[in-house]
C-alpha positions as CSV (number, residue, x, y, z in Angstrom):
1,X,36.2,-14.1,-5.7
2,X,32.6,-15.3,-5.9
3,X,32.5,-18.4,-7.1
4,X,29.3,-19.2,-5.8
5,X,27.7,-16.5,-7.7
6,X,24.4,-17.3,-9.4
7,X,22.0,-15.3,-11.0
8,X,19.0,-16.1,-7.9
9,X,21.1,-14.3,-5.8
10,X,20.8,-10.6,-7.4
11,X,18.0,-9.8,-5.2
12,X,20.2,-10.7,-2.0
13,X,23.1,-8.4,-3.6
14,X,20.9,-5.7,-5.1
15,X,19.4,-5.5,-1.2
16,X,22.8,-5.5,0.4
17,X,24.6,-2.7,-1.6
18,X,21.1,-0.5,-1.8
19,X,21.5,-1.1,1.9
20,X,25.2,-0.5,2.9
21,X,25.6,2.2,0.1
22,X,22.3,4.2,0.8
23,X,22.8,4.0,4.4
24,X,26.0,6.2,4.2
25,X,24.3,8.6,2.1
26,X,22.8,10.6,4.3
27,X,26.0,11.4,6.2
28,X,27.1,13.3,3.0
29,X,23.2,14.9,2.3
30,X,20.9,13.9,5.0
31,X,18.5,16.4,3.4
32,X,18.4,14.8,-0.3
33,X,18.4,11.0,1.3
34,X,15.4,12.1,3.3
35,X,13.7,13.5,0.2
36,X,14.6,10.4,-1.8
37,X,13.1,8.1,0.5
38,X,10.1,9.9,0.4
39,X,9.5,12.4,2.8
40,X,8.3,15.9,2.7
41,X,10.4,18.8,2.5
42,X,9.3,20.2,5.6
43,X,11.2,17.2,7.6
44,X,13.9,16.7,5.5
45,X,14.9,20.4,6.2
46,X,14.5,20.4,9.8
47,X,18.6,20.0,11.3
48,X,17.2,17.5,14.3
49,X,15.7,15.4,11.9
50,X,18.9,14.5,10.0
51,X,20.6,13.4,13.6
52,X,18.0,10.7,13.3
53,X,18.5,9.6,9.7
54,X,21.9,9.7,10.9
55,X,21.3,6.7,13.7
56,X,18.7,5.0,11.6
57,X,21.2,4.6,8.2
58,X,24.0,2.9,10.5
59,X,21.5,0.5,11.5
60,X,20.6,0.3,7.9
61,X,24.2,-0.4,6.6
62,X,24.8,-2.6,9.1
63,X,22.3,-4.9,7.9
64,X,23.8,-4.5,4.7
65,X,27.2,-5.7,6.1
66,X,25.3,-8.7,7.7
67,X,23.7,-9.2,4.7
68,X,27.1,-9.6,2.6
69,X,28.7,-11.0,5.2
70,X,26.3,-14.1,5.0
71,X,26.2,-13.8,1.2
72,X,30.2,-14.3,1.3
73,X,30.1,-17.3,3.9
74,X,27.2,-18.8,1.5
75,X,24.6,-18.8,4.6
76,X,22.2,-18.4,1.5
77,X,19.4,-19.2,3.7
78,X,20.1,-16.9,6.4
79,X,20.5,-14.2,3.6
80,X,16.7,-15.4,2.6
81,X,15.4,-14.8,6.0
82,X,16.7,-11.5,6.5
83,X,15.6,-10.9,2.9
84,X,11.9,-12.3,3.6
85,X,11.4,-10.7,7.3
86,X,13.2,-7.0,6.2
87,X,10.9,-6.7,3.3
88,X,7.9,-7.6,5.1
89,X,8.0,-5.0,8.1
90,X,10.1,-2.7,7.4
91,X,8.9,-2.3,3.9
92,X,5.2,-2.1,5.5
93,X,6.5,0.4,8.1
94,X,8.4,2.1,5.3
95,X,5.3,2.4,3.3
96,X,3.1,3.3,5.9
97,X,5.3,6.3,7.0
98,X,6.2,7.7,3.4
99,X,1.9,7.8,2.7
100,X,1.0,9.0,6.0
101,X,3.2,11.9,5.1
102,X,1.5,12.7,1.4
103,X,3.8,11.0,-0.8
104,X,1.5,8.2,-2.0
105,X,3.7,7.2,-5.2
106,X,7.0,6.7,-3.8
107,X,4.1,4.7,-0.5
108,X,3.3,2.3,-3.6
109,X,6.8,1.9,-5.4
110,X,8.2,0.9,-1.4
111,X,5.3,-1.6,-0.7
112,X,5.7,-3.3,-4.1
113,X,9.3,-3.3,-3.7
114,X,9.8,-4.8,-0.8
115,X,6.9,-7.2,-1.1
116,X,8.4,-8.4,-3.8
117,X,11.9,-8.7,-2.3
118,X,10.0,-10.2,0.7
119,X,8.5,-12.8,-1.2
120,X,12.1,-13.8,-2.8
121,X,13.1,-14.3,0.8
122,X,9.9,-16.1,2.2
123,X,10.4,-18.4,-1.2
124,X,14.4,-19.4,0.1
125,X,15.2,-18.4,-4.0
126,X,18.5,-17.1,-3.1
127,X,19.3,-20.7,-1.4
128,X,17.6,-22.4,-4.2
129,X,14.6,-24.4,-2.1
């Protein structure tokens, strides 16, 4: 089935399935995704906020699709873009929001995280530059 499969290109699978998989969580516990992604109880609980974790994890699986869409049709370079330019803001933006909001642990484990997978990306390792 994948016989272009090589160990470089965990972080481009890891990335896709957190994304596709985690995405859909929230339709099933908006509350408990929220709180695992770092916010505070008092948003997670609030019903209006789960309409827009609702909007925001389509997008998310979406890129996860994308993501193993290109992976399948070995566009190994486009998966490193996406890889390098997702990590980089949205793991800022990520990180940013999760401290502003008092959770300063799970602020660090996103920025390191995602800087990491964003330097994967920026270094074309899942193409193998």
């Amino acid at each position: 089935m994948i016989d272009h499969f090589e160990l470089r290109h965990v972080p481009v699978l890891f990335t896709a399935t957190a994304m596709t998989f985690g995405g859909m969580w929230s339709y099933f516990d908006a509350r408990g995704a929220m709180l695992e992604f770092g916010l505070p109880d008092r948003i997670a609980s609030t019903p209006s906020a789960a309409a827009v974790m609702h909007i925001n994890n389509a997008r998310t699986t979406v890129i996860g699709l994308c993501m193993y869409t290109l992976y399948f049709r070995r566009e190994l370079a486009a998966c490193d873009t996406i890889l390098a330019i997702l990590g980089a803001y949205a793991g800022l933006v990520d990180s940013y929001v999760v401290w502003r909001e008092g959770n300063p642990r799970k602020a660090a484990f996103r920025l390191i995280s995602s800087g990491l997978l964003s330097a994967v990306g920026f270094a074309g390792w899942t193409a193998g530059r």
